[in-house]
DRENSE-196324 format. One record per residue (C-alpha): residue number from 1; residue in three letters; z, y, x. Coordinates in nm, 2 decimals. Each point is the difference from the previous one (the first is absolute). Layout:
# residues N
<NUM, 'ala', <Z, Y, X>>
...
# end
This chain:
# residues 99
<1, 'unk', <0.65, -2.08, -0.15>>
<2, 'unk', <0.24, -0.02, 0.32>>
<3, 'unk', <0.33, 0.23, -0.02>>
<4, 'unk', <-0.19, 0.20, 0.28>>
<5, 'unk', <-0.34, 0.05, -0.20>>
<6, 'unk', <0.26, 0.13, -0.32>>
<7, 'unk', <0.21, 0.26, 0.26>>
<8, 'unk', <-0.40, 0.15, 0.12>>
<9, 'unk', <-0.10, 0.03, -0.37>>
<10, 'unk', <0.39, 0.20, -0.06>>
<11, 'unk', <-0.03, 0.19, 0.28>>
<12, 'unk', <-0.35, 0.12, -0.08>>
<13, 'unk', <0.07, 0.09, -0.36>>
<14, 'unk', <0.32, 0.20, 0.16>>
<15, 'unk', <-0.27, 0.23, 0.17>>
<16, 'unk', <0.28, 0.20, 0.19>>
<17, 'unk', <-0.06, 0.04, 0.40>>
<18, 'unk', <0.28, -0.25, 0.06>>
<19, 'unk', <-0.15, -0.27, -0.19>>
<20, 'unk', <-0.35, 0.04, 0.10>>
<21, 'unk', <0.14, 0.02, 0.36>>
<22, 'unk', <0.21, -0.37, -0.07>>
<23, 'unk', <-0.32, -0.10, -0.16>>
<24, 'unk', <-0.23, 0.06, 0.27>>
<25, 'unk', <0.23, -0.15, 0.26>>
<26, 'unk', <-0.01, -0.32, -0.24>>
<27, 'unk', <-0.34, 0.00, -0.05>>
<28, 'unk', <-0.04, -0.03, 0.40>>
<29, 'unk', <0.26, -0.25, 0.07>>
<30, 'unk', <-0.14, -0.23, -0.31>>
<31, 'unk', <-0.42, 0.03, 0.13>>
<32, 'unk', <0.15, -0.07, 0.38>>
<33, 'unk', <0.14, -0.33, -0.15>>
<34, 'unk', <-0.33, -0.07, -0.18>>
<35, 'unk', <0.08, 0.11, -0.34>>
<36, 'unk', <-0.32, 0.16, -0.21>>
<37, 'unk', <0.26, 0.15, -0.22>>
<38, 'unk', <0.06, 0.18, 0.28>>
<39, 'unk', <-0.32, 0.12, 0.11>>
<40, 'unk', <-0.12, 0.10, -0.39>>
<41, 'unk', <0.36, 0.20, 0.01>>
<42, 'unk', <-0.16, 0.24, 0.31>>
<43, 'unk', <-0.30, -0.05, -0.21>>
<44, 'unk', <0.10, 0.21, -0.32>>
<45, 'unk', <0.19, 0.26, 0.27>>
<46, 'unk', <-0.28, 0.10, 0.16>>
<47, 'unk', <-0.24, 0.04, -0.22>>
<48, 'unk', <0.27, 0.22, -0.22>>
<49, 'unk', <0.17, 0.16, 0.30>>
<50, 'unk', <0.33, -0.15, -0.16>>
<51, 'unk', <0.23, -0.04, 0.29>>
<52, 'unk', <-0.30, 0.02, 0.26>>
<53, 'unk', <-0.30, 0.29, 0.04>>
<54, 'unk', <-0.27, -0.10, -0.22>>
<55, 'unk', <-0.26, -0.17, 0.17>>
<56, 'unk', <-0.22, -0.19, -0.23>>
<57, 'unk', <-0.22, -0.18, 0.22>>
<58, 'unk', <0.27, -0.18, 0.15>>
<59, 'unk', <0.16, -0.03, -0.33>>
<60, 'unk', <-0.32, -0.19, -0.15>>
<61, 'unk', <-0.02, -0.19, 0.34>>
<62, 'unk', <0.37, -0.16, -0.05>>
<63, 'unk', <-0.07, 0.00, -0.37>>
<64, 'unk', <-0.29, -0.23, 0.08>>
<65, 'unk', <0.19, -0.23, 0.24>>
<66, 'unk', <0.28, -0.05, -0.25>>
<67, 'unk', <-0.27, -0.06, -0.25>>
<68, 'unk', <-0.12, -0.25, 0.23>>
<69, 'unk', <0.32, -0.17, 0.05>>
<70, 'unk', <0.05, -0.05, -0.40>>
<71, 'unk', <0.16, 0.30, -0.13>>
<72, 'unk', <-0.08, 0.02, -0.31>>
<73, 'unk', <0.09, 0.33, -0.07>>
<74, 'unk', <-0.14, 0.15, 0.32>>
<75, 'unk', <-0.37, -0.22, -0.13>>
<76, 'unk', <0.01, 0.20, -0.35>>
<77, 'unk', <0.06, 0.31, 0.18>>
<78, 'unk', <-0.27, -0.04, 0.22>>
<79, 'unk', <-0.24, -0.10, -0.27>>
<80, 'unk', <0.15, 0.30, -0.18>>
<81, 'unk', <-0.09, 0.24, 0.26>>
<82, 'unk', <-0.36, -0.15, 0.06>>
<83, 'unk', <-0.05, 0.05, -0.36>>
<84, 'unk', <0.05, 0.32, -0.07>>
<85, 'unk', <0.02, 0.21, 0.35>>
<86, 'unk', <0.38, 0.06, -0.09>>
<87, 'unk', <0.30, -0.02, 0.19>>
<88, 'unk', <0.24, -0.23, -0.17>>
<89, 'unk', <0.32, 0.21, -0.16>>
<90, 'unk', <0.36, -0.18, 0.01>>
<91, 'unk', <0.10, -0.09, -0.36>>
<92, 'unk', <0.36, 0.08, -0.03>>
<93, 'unk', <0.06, -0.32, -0.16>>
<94, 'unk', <-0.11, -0.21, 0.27>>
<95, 'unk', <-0.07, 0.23, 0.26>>
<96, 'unk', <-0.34, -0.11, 0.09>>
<97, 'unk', <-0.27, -0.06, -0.31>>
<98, 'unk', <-0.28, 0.26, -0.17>>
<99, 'unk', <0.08, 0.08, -0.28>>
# end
């Protein structure tokens, strides 16, 4: 992926309030230039409350537009979550898949 795409993944595996804060501000900047990276980021936050309050109907909404945008990670997650009524958990080895 892009060096930007690879500092989001570190920062959210960091999980301290610095990092999620970075992240977050990242996250923004790279959805207001058109990224879906981006936008799946805010995604995960939301629906974990990682670096953002936990609102999971906006997290599934920007889950589904990333999904939409061909990201395929935010797709499986989707699919994941329609599947089996589950919130997706972040896999500390790449910070966004089910185990």
């Amino acid at each position: 992926g892009y060096p930007e795409h690879e500092l989001l993944m570190a920062l959210w595996k960091m999980n301290t309030k610095g990092s999620l804060r970075e992240m977050m501000s990242m996250a923004r900047r790279l959805r207001r230039k058109g990224d879906p990276e981006g936008t799946a980021i805010l995604a995960m936050a939301y629906l974990h409350g990682r670096g953002a309050p936990r609102k999971r109907s906006l997290g599934k909404r920007l889950l589904a537009k990333a999904a939409s945008e061909n990201v395929g990670w935010a797709a499986e997650k989707l699919e994941l979550m329609k599947g089996n009524g589950r919130k997706p958990r972040p896999n500390a080895e790449d910070g966004y898949r089910d185990e």
